[in-house]
C-alpha positions in Angstrom: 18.0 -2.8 -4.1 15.0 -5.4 -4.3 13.6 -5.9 -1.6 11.5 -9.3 -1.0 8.7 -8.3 1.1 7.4 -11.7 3.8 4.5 -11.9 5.9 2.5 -9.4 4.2 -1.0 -8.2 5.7 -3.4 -5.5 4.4 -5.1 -3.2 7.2 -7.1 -1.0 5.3 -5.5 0.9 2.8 -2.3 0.1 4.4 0.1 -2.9 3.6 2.6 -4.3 6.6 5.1 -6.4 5.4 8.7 -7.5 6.8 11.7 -7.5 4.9 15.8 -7.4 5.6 17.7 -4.2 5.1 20.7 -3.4 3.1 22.4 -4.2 6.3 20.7 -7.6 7.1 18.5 -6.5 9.8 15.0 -7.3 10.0 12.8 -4.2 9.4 8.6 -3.9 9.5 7.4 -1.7 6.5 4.0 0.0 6.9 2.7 1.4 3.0 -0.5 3.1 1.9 -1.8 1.8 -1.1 -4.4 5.0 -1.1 -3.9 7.3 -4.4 -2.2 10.4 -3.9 -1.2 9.3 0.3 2.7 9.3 0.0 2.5 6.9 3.8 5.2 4.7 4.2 7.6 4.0 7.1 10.1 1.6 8.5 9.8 0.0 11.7 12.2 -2.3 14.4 9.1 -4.0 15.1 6.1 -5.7 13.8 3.6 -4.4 16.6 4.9 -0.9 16.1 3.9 -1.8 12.3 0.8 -2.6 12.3 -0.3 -0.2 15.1 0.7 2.5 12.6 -1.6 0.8 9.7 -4.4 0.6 12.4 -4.0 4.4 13.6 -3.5 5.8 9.7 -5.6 8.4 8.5 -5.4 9.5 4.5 -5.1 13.2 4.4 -6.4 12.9 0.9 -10.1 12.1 0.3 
């Protein structure tokens, strides 16, 4: 399934966007753009989000 990412921000390395589910719920996606950091996770809100993007650390460098 596309998914159509809104309200996209980049903090750091790490991309927050918001999108709807297969299910129609809202969901906050947090994604590191970093090569080789496999970081992404879902999230019921946007705070939760970007705190993750904010705390990230790559383990790759």
């Amino acid at each position: 399934m596309l998914r159509r990412f809104r309200n996209v921000i980049r903090i750091g390395p790490v991309r927050v966007g918001t999108a709807n589910d297969q299910r129609g719920r809202v969901k906050h996606t947090a994604v590191c753009t970093a090569p080789r950091c496999d970081f992404s996770a879902d999230y019921d809100t946007r705070a939760a989000a970007e705190l993750a993007a904010r705390t990230h650390r790559c383990p790759v460098r």
